[in-house]
N, C-alpha and C positions, 0 to 999 in steps of 0.2 A: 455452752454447757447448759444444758436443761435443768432447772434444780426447782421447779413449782411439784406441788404436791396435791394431792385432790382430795377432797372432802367427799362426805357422803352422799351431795347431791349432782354432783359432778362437776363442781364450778375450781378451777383454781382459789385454793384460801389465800395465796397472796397474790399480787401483782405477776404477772409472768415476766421473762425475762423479755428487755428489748433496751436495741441498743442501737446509738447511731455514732458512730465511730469521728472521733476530728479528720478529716480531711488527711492523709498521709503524705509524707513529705513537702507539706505546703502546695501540693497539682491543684487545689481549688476544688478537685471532685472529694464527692461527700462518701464514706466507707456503705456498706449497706447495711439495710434496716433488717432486722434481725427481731424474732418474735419465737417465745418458747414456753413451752408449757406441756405440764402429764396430764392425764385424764383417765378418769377409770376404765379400766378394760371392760364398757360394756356397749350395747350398742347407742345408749343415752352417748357417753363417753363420747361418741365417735360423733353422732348428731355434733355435741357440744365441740367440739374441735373444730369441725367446719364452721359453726356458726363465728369463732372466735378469729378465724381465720380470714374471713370475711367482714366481719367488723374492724379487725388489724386493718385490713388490705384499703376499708374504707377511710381512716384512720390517718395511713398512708397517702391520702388523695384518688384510691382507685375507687370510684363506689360499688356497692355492690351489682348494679349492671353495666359494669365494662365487663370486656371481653376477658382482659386478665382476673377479675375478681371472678368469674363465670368459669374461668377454667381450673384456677387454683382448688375454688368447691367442688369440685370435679376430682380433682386428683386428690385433697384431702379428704374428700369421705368414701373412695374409695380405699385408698393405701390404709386409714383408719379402720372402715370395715374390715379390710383381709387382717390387720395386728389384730383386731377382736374375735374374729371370727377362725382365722388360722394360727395367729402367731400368741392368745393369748395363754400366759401362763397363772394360777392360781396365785391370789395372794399380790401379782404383778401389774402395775398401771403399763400405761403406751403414752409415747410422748411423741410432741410436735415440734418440729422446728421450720419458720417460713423466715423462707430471705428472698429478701428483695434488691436486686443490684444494679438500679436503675442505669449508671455510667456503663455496666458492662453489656444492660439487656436482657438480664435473666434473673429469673425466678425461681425460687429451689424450695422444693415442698419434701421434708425430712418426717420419717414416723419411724421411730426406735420402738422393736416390744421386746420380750426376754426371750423369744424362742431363736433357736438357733437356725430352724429347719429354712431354708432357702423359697423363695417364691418360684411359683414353676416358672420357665421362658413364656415366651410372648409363644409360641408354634404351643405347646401344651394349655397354656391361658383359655385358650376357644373351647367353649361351649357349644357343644351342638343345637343344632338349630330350636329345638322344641324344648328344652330347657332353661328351667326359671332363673336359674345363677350361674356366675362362671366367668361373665364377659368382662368385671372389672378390669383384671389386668389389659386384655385385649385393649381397652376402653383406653386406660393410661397411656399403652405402644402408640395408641394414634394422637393423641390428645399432645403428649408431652415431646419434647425433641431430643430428648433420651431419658431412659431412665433406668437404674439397676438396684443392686443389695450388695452389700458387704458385711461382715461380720462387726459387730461392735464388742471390744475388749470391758469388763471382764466376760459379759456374756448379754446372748441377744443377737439383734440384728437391724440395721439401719434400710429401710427400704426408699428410696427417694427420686425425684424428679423434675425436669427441671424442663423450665419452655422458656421462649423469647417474649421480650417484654415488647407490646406494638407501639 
């Protein structure tokens, strides 16, 4: 559950949520690390997500030039951007959820905003050639080892992604 709040300068006023679960059923593997937090819907916002993102990741043992902290930045200021830039609603933050599930190998980079409208497919994503913006999504199709949208109840939209841990 995402439950931080943002201040006027775009920083989380409290701790964000994160959590490392006891081992389940006694298997000895650890649950996954889990990192959450809102941010204002602006493009500061979106800056400030990745950066957080990446201090988590480092945090976690990944520093910020491995491969997995390199890509995660990638996929969160991307999917951050499109909540700011497509999916933001007035009045509405965007939020972040990174998990990390080292036992299973994957990594899941979550951004909820309040619009309902759907992200295009990966075939509409592309950007023609001579144009300034457009390729994010493209960018995630290759980057990530899948990734989609679904609706989030009461309203909004969860857009997410997820790649293998090397």
């Amino acid at each position: 559950m995402l439950t931080d709040t943002t201040s006027s300068d775009d920083n989380p006023r409290r701790r964000a949520s994160e959590r490392r679960a006891p081992a389940a059923g006694g298997s000895g593997h650890p649950e996954p690390l889990v990192f959450g937090a809102q941010f204002r819907s602006s493009p500061r916002g979106a800056r400030q997500a990745r950066h957080c993102a990446v201090r988590r990741l480092a945090e976690w043992g990944h520093p910020p030039a491995s491969d997995l902290s390199c890509a995660v930045a990638l996929l969160v200021g991307e999917l951050a951007a499109n909540a700011v830039r497509h999916g933001r609603v007035p009045g509405r933050d965007f939020a972040l959820r990174l998990t990390v599930d080292e036992p299973s190998g994957i990594a899941r980079v979550e951004v909820v905003d309040a619009s309902e409208t759907p992200p295009p497919t990966t075939a509409a994503a592309q950007a023609p050639g001579d144009a300034e913006s457009g390729r994010g999504l493209f960018l995630v199709d290759t980057l990530a080892t899948r990734w989609g949208s679904h609706p989030r109840d009461p309203i909004g939209k969860i857009v997410w992604a997820e790649l293998k841990i090397n």
